[in-house]
Every structure is written in C-alpha cells, then in structure tokens.
C-alpha positions as CSV (number, residue, x, y, z in Angstrom):
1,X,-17.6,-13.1,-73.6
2,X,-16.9,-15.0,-70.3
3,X,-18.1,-13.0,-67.1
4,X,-16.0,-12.8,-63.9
5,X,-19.2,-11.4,-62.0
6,X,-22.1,-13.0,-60.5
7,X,-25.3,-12.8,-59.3
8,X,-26.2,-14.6,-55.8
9,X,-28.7,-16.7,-57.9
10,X,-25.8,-17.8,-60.5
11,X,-24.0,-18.7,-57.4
12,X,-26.3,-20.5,-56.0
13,X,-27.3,-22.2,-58.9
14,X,-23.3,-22.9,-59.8
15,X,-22.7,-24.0,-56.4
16,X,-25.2,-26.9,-56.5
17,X,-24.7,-28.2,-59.9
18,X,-21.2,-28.7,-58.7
19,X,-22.0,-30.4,-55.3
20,X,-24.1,-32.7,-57.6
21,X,-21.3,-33.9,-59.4
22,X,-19.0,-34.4,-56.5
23,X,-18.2,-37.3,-55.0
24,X,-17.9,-36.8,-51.5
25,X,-17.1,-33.1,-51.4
26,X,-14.2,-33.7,-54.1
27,X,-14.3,-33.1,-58.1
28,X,-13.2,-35.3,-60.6
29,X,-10.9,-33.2,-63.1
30,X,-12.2,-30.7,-65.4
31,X,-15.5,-30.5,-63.6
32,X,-15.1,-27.1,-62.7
33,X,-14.4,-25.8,-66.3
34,X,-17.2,-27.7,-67.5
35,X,-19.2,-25.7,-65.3
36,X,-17.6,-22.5,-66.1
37,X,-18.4,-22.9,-69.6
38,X,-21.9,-24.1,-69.3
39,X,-22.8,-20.9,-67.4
40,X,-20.3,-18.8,-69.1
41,X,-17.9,-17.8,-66.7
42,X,-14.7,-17.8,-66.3
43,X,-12.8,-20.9,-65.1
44,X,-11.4,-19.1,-62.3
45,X,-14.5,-17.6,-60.8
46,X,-16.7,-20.7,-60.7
47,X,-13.4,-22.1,-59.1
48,X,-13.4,-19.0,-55.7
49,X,-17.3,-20.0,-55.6
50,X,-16.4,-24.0,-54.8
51,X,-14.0,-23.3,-52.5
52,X,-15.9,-20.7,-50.6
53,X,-18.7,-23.1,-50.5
54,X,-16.7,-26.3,-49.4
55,X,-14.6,-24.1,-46.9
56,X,-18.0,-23.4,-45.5
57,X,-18.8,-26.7,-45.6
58,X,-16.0,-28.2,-43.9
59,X,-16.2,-26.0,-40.6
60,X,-19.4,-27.0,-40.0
61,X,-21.3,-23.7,-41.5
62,X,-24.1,-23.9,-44.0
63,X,-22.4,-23.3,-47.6
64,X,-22.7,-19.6,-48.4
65,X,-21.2,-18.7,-52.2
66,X,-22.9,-15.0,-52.2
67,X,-21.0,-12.3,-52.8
68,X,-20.1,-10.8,-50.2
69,X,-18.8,-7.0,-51.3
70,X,-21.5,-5.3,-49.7
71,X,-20.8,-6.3,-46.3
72,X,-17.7,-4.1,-45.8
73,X,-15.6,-6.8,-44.1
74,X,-18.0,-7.9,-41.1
75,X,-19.1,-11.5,-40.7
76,X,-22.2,-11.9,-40.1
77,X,-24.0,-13.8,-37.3
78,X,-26.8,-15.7,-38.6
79,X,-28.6,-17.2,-35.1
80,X,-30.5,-20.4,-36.7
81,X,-28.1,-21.2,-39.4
82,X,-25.2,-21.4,-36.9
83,X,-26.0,-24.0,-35.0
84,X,-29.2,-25.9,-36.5
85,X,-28.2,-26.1,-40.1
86,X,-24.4,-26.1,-39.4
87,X,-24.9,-29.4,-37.9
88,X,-27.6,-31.1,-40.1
89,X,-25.3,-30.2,-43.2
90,X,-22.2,-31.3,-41.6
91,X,-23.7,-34.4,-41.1
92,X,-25.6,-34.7,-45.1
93,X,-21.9,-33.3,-46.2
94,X,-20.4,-36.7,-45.5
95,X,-22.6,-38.5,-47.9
96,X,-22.8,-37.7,-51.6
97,X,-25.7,-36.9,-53.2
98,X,-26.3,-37.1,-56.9
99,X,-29.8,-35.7,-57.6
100,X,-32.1,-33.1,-55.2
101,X,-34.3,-36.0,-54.3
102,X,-31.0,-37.2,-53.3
103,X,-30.2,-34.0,-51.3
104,X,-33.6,-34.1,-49.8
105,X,-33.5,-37.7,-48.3
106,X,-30.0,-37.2,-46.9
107,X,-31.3,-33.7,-45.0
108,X,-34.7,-35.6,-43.9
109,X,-31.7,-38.2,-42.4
110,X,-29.3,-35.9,-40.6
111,X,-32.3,-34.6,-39.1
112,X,-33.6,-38.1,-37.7
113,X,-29.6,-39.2,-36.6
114,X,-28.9,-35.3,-34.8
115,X,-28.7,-35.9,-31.1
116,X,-29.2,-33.1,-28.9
117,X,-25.6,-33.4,-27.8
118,X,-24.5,-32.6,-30.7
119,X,-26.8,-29.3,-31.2
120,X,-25.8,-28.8,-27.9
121,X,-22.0,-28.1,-28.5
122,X,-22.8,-26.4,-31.9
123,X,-25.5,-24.0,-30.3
124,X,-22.6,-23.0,-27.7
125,X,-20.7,-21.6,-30.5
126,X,-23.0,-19.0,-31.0
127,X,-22.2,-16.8,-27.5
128,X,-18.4,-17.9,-28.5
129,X,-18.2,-16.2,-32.0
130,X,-20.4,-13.6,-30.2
131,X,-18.4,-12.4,-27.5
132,X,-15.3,-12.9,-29.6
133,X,-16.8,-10.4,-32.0
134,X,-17.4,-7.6,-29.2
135,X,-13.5,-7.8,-28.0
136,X,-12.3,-7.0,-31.9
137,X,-14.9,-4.3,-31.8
138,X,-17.2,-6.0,-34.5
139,X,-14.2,-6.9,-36.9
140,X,-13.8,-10.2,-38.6
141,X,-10.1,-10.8,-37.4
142,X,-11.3,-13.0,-34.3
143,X,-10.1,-16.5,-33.3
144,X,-12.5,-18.4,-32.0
145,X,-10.4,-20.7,-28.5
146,X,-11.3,-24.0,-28.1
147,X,-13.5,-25.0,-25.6
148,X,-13.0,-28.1,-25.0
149,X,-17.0,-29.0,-25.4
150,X,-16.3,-32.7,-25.1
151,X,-14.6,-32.9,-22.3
152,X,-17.2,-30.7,-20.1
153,X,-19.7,-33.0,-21.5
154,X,-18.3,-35.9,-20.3
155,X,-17.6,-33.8,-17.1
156,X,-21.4,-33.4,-16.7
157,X,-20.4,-29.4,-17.1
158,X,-21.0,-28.3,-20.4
159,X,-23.0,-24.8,-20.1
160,X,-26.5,-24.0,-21.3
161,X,-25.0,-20.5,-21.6
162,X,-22.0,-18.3,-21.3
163,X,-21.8,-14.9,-19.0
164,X,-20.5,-11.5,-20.7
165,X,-17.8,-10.3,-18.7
166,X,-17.1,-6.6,-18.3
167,X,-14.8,-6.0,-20.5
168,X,-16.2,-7.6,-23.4
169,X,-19.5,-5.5,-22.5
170,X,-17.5,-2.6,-22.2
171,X,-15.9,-2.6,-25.4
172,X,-18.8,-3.2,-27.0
173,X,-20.4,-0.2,-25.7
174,X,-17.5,2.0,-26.5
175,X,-17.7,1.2,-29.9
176,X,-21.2,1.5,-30.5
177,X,-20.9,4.8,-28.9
178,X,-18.2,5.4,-30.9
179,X,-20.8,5.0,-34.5
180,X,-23.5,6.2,-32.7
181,X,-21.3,9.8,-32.0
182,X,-19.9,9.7,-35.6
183,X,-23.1,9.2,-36.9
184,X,-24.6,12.4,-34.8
185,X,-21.3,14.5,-35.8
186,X,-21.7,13.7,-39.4
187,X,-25.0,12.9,-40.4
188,X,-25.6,11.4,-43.6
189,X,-26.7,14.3,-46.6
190,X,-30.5,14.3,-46.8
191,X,-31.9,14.0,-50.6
192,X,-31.9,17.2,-52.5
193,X,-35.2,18.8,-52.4
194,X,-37.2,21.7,-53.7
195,X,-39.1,21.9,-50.7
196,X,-37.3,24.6,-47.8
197,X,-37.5,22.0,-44.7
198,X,-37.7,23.9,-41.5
199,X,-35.1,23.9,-39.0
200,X,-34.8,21.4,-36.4
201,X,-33.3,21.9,-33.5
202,X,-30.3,19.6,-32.9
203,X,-30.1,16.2,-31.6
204,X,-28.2,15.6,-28.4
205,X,-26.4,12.2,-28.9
206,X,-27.1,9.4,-26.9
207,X,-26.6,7.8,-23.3
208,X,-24.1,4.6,-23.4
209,X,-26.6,3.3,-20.9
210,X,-29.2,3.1,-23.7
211,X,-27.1,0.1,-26.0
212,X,-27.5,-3.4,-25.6
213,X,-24.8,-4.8,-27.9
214,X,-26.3,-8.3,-28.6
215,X,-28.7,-6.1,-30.8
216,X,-26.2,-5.4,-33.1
217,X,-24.7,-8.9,-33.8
C-alpha cells in the first residue's frame, strides 16, 4: 500500500535521489513517479517534497523537505543556514551534479568562488526577516521589502547592521508578554501523580523589562 506520510529521513533521502537525477534543477518526465514507486509513496507526495525543496532552493535558502506539522505555522530563523549556506547552495544549485562526489566538489567550489560581498548582502537578510517577524507578532505572513543591497554597495553604504526601531521592539514585547501572561493564567496540567505535592505559593507574572525578543527568533 502506497504511504502519503513521511519521515524526515525518507525525505531527505527522496529529496536527494531526485536532485541526482535532475538536470539543472529540472526533471525529465516520469522521474518523479519512478521515485514514488521505488520508495513507495504516492506520486503526489514525493511530488509536494520536490517542490518544497526547489522552492527553497530557488530563493536562495538551503533545501528543507521536513515536515513541518509540528511547527504550528511559525517559520523558523535558522542564524548560519540563512546566510552562509543560503549562498554556497545557491551558487552549487546552478550546476548539476550527478553523484555525491559530484555534490561534494561543487560545495568545496562555491565555497572557494563566494566573495564576501556576496555573504555580505545575504547576512543582511537575517536582521530583515528578523524585524519583519517582530511587526506580524511572530507570524509567518511577513513580506520581506527590498532593500536595494546593490545599490548601497555601489554607494559605499551598505550596513554592517540594522537598528530596531521602537515600534518593532515594542510589539515584540507586547506579544511576548502577551504568552508569557497566558502562560501564567493558564498553566500547563502537571503529570498525574500519587504523591500529594505541597502548595506553592503563586507566581507573580513577569516585568516586560525582563524580555529581549531577539531570544525568541
């Protein structure tokens, strides 16, 4: 019976015996269902795991095919891989590779080409998607302006970093208070135990003063 569920291993593993056997990011016909029935899955789900991959892929963002139901709809920010492997892949992505040794010699070769401007616009994104993040109050319905990185580096102006203005540092406190309150007015149920547990006194809930909201991204 064809399964419709994966494991992030399976993924993984689909995800890269299909990038093998592209050429250039693109598949010949019936690659895809030749992979579905080699690992038994339907044709359909291998299909959502490619395109989430190359999606990835194309914007720059190291290919990520895990599932991602237990995240509850919040991207995640991932500090290295956003800017140091986002740009060595999107350079090894616009070459094809056919075996890992392949893989392995076009990595070692982005690495040696990547110029520091490049890394240099790339690592800017990551205060961007940041701050972008704290406005929407930690949802993933952001869009990202552009910031005309080329242009400021031809400019001699391209910043090492970007400033958090009040209001994006104010909603982000708001809505960590806002958890942290929730959290304190309805605690999670403890494990039932046999044992009586003595009373504790109750918690008053935190200062605002007390959040740094780059912690929590």
């Amino acid at each position: 019976m064809l399964r419709r569920q994966a494991t992030d291993q399976e993924r993984q593993a689909i995800w890269e015996t299909l990038l093998l056997r592209s050429n250039r990011g693109v598949l010949a016909y019936g690659k895809i269902a030749q992979a579905a029935e080699e690992f038994g899955f339907h044709r359909s789900a291998v299909s959502r795991m490619w395109k989430r991959g190359s999606a990835a892929m194309g914007t720059g963002v190291a290919a990520d095919v895990k599932s991602h139901k237990h995240e509850r709809g919040r991207k995640k920010v991932d500090r290295v891989s956003i800017w140091l492997f986002a740009s060595i892949q999107s350079v090894q992505s616009r070459t094809t590779s056919r075996t890992i040794q392949d893989i392995i010699q076009e990595v070692e070769h982005a690495c040696e080409i990547m110029t520091a401007e490049t890394l240099n616009k790339t690592f800017l994104t990551l205060p961007l998607v940041m701050k972008e993040i704290m406005n929407c109050e930690g949802r993933n319905d952001y869009k990202l302006a552009h910031f005309h990185k080329d242009k400021l580096i031809r400019a001699g102006k391209l910043p090492a970093s970007l400033q958090c203005d009040t209001t994006s540092f104010g909603l982000a406190q708001q809505s960590i208070l806002a958890l942290a309150v929730a959290s304190w007015i309805d605690p999670p149920l403890p494990q039932a135990s046999t044992q009586p547990s003595p009373r504790s006194p109750p918690l008053s809930p935190p200062s605002p003063t007390h959040f740094d909201p780059f912690l929590y991204f």
